[in-house]
Each structure stands twice: as C-alpha cells, then as structure tokens.
N, C-alpha and C positions, 0 to 999 in steps of 0.2 A: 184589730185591723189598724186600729192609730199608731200602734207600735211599728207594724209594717209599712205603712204609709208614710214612718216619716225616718226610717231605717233606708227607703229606695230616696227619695227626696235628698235626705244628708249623703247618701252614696253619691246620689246621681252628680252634685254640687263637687263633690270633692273628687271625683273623676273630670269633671269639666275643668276646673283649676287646672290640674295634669295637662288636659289640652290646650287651654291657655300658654301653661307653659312651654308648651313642644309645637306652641302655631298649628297646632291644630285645630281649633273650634270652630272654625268656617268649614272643613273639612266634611265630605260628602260620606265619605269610610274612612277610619283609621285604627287603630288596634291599640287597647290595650296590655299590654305584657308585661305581666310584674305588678312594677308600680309606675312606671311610664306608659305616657301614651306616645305612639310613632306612626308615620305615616302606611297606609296601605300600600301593599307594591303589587304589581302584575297586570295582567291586561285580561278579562275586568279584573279590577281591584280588589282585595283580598287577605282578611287575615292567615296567614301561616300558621301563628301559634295564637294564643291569648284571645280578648271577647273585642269583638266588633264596638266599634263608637259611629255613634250616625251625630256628625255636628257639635260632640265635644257630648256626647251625653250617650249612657249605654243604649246599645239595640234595645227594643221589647222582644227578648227572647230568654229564658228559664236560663240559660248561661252564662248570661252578661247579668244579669240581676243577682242570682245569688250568690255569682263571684265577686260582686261592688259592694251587695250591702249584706255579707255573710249570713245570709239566709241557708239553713241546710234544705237540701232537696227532700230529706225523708220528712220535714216538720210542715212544707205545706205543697201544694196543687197546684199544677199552672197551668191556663190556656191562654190561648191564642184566638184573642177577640177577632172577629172578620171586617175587614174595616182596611180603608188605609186613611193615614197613617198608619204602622202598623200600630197593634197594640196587645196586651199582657194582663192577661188575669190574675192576682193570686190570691189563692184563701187554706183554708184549715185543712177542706174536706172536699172531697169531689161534688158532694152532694151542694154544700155554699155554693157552689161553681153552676151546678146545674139548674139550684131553683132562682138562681141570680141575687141574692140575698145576704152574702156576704164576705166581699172580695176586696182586694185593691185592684183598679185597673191601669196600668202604666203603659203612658203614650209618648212611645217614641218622638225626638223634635223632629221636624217637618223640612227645615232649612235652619241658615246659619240666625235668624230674628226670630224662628218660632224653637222655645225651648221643648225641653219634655212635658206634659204633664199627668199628674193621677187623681183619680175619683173614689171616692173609698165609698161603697154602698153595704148598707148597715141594716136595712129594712129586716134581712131574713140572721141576723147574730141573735 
C-alpha cells in the first residue's frame, strides 16, 4: 500500500502543476484531458471528455486516480468512503476493503487552501 500511497500523492502533485499552469488551481471543476488541465465549461460545470480536477487536484473517483497515477483497474478495488469531502478507498482485494484493513484512502481537496489528502491503514495487510 506505500507504493500506492505514494503513486496517488506523486500523480496527485504533478497534475496540480498542470493546474498551476492553466490558472486553474483555485478552480472548483476543471478537467483534465491529455496532459493539460482546462477550464470546465457549461452550466453546471462539467467535464466533456478527460477526469474531473476539484481545486487543481484529481476528484476521489476510480477515474481520475488511475488515469493520474497509472494504476490498472484489474490490479486493485475501489470505494467510495461516505463522507464529504468526498473520498476513495483503494486496496488489493475487496475483502481489504470490507474488513477495513488495508487500503489507501484519497481525500479529495475541500477548497483552493485545503489540498488532497491520503491515509494508508495497514492493521489488516
């Protein structure tokens, strides 16, 4: 899980730059597509193509994560902690998921001063 943990952490970092660069990091939505990040457009606001950014940093959603930090979908599980901020479970096996035992959790940033952050709980590896 430290691998994972710090695979979403260096994604997360290096998508944020991107927004930096495109003045987007105060940004409530924006998208990234490709290797840019660009403004949301429409009324609400809304990605078209590519993964949603909340604030210069990916959503917490199985989309935006293992499109940022090349994670394959077949290699691990994700949920969707209940909470808001929102937030992103991921682990091995469903069953790490279920006995809560050993996951990374990523928590989307809250506003432009509060970043992302993740919890890696290791009790049940």
């Amino acid at each position: 899980m430290q691998g994972v943990d710090g695979a979403v952490k260096s994604a997360s970092s290096l998508v944020y730059g991107k927004a930096i660069i495109a003045g987007q990091q105060g940004a409530a939505l924006s998208c990234l597509v490709g290797n840019a990040v660009t403004a949301a457009a429409g009324s609400p606001a809304a990605c078209a193509t590519g993964q949603s950014i909340i604030f210069g940093y990916p959503a917490a959603s199985s989309a935006a994560i293992t499109a940022v930090a090349d994670l394959k979908v077949e290699d691990f599980v994700f949920n969707t902690a209940s909470g808001t901020p929102a937030a992103i479970r991921i682990a091995q096996t469903l069953a790490d998921l279920e006995d809560d035992g050993c996951y990374v959790e990523y928590t989307q940033a809250t506003d432009a001063n509060t970043p992302f952050t993740t919890d890696i709980e290791t009790t049940g590896c």
